[in-house]
C-alpha atoms as one frame of an Amber mdcrd trajectory, in Angstrom:
protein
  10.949 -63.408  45.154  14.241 -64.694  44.185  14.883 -67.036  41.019  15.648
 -69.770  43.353  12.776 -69.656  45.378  10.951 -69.102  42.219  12.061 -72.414
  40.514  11.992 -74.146  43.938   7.998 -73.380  44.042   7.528 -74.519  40.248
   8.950 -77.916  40.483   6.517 -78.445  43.533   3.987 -77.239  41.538   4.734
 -79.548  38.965   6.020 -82.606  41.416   2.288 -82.064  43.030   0.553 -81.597
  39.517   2.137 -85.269  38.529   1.463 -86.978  41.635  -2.637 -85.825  41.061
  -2.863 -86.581  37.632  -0.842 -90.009  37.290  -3.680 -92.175  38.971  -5.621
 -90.806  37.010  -4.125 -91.316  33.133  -3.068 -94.739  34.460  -6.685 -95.690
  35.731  -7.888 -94.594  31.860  -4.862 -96.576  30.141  -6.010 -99.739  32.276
  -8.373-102.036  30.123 -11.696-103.382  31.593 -12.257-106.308  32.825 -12.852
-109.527  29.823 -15.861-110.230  29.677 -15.153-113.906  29.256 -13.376-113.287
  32.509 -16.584-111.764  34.547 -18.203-115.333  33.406 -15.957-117.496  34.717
 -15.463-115.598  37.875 -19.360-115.763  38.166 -19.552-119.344  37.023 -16.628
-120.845  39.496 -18.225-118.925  42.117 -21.892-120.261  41.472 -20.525-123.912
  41.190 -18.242-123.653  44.314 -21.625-122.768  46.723 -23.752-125.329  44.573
 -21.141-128.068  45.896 -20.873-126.233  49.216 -24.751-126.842  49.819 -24.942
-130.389  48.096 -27.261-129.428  45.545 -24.429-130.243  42.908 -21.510-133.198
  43.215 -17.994-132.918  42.764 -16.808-131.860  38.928 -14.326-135.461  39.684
 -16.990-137.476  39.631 -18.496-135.712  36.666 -15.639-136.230  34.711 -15.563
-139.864  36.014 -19.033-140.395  34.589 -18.404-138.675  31.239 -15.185-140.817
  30.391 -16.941-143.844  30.897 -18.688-143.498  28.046 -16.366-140.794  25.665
 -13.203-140.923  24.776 -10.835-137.994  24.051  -9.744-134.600  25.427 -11.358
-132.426  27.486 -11.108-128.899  25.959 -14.311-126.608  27.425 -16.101-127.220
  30.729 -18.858-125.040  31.468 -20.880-124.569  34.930 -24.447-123.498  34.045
 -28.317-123.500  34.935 -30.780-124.142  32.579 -34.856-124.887  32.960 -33.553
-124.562  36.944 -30.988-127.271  37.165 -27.632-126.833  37.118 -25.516-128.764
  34.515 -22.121-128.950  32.890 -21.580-128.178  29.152 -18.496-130.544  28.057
 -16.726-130.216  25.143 -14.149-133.219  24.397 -12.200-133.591  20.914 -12.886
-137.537  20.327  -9.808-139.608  18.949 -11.219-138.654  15.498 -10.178-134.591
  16.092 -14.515-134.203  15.933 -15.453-132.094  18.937 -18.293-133.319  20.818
 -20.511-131.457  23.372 -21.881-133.265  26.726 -24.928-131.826  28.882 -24.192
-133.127  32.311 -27.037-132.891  34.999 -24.695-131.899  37.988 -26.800-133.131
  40.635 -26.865-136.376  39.160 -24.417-137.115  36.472 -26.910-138.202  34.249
 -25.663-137.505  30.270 -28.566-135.404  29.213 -27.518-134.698  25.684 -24.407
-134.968  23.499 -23.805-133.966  19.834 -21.408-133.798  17.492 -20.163-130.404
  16.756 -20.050-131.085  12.921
């Protein structure tokens, strides 16, 4: 075998050796997925087919409820179901910079609970 031919079949070697292992070191570089993320993803999902079958209304009209009767920004809203209802945890910073956390019945828009987060 000839020097040429010799180097010739090394860099293949090495060209095919790369092209194997790079998926690989770059698929255990990547980071898994947030946590936090998976949540939200799972939440968003659960609300979107709650509205789709009626058993929850619109998160418009549960903000509409919720700033009739609290004032301030909206900084956390959270799609969950507890004792098996669904309901929206609302956090809202009032004008005094206390933050202040709404239970929302989603079916109903009925304030179940709020409390100061001091």
């Amino acid at each position: 075998m000839t020097q040429k031919s010799h180097v010739k079949r090394l860099g293949l070697r090495l060209l095919a050796a790369c092209a194997v292992l790079y998926p690989a070191i770059a698929l255990s570089e990547a980071s898994p997925p947030d946590v936090d993320d998976v949540d939200d993803a799972r939440e968003h999902y659960e609300a979107r087919e709650a509205l789709r079958k009626g058993e929850v209304l619109p998160l418009e009209k549960i903000i509409e409820v919720v700033r009739k009767q609290f004032q301030g920004d909206i900084i956390e809203i959270e799609f969950e179901r507890n004792d098996g209802k669904y309901v929206y945890e609302i956090e809202i910073i009032d004008p005094s910079g206390r933050v202040v956390e709404i239970e929302v019945d989603a079916k109903t828009a009925e304030i179940l609970d709020s409390e100061d987060g001091d």
